[in-house]
C-alpha positions as CSV (number, residue, x, y, z in Angstrom):
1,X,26.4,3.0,37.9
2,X,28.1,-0.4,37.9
3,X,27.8,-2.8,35.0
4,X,25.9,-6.1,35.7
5,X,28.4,-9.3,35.4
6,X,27.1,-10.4,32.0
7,X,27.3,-6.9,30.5
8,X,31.2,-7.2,31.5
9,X,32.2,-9.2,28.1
10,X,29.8,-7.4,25.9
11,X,32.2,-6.0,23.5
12,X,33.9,-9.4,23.5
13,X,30.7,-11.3,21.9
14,X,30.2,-11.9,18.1
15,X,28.3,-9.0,16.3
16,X,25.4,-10.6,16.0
17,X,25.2,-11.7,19.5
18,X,25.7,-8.1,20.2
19,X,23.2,-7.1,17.6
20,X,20.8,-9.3,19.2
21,X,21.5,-7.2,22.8
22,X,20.6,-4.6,21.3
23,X,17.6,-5.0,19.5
24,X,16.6,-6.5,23.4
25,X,17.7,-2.9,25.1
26,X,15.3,-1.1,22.4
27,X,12.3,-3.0,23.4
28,X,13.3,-2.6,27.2
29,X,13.0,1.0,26.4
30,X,9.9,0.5,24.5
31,X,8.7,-1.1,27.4
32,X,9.5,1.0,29.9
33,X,7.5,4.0,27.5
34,X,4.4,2.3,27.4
35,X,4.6,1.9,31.4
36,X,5.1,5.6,31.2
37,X,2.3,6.0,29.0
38,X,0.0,4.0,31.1
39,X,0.9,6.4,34.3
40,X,0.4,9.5,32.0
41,X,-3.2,8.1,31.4
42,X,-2.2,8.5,27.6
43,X,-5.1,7.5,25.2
44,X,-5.7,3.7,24.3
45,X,-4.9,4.1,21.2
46,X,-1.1,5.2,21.0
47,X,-0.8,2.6,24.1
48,X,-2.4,0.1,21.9
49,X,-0.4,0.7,19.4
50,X,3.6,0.4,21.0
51,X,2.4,-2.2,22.4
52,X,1.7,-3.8,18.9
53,X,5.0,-2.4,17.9
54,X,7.1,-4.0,21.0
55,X,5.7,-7.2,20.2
56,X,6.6,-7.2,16.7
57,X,9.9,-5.9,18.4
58,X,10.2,-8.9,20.3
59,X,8.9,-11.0,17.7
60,X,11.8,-10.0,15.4
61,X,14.0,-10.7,18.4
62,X,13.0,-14.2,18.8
63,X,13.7,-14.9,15.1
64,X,17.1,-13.5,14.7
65,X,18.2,-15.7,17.6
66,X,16.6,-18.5,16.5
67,X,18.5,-17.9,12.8
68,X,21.8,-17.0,14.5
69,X,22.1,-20.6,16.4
70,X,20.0,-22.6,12.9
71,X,23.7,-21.2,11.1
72,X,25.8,-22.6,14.1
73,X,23.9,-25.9,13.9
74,X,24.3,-25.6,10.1
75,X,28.0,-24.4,10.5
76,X,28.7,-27.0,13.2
77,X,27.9,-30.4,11.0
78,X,24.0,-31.3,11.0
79,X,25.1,-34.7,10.2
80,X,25.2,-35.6,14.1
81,X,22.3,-36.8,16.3
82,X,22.7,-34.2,19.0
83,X,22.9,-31.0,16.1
84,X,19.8,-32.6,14.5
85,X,17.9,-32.8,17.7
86,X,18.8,-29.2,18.6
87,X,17.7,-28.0,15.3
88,X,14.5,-29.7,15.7
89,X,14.3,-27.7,19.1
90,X,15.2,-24.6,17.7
91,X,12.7,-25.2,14.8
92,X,10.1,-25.6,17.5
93,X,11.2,-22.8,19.5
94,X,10.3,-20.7,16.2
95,X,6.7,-22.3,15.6
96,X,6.1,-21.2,19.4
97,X,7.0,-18.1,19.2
98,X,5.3,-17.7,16.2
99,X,2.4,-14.9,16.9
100,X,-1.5,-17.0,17.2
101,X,-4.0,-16.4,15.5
102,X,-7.0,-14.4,17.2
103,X,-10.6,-14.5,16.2
């Protein structure tokens, strides 16, 4: 099976951009289990419940990338308008990906 052009320069990325990869592939699998479980007519429950689990995945995804590019803004000199407006995106970014509360 032929690689996709942006898995080419994997193993040239930093390790935590390649950490963050795969943490993404192990929800994608997750994912594609529930969808199996849903054909299987598995019970509600143990659907219910990967389900919680992949979001939490993703959830966990979202805030390692978010931390990994708050240390390159931190690393890069916060002292400059443009790095303070992308941390201030970045900071937002977290808030919306921040699970809501139901009631």
């Amino acid at each position: 099976m032929a690689k996709r052009p942006a898995e080419n320069n994997i193993e040239e990325l930093p390790a935590e951009r390649k950490a963050v990869l795969n943490r993404l592939k192990r929800i994608e699998g997750q994912l594609r289990g529930i969808q199996r479980m849903i054909i299987e007519e598995k019970p509600c429950v143990e659907v219910l419940t990967q389900l919680t689990a992949a979001r939490n995945a993703m959830q966990q995804a979202c805030v390692e990338i978010v931390k990994n590019n708050l240390y390159k803004c931190i690393r890069e000199n916060t002292n400059t308008e443009e790095n303070i407006g992308q941390l201030e995106k970045l900071i937002s970014a977290l808030i919306d990906s921040a699970p809501q509360a139901t009631k």
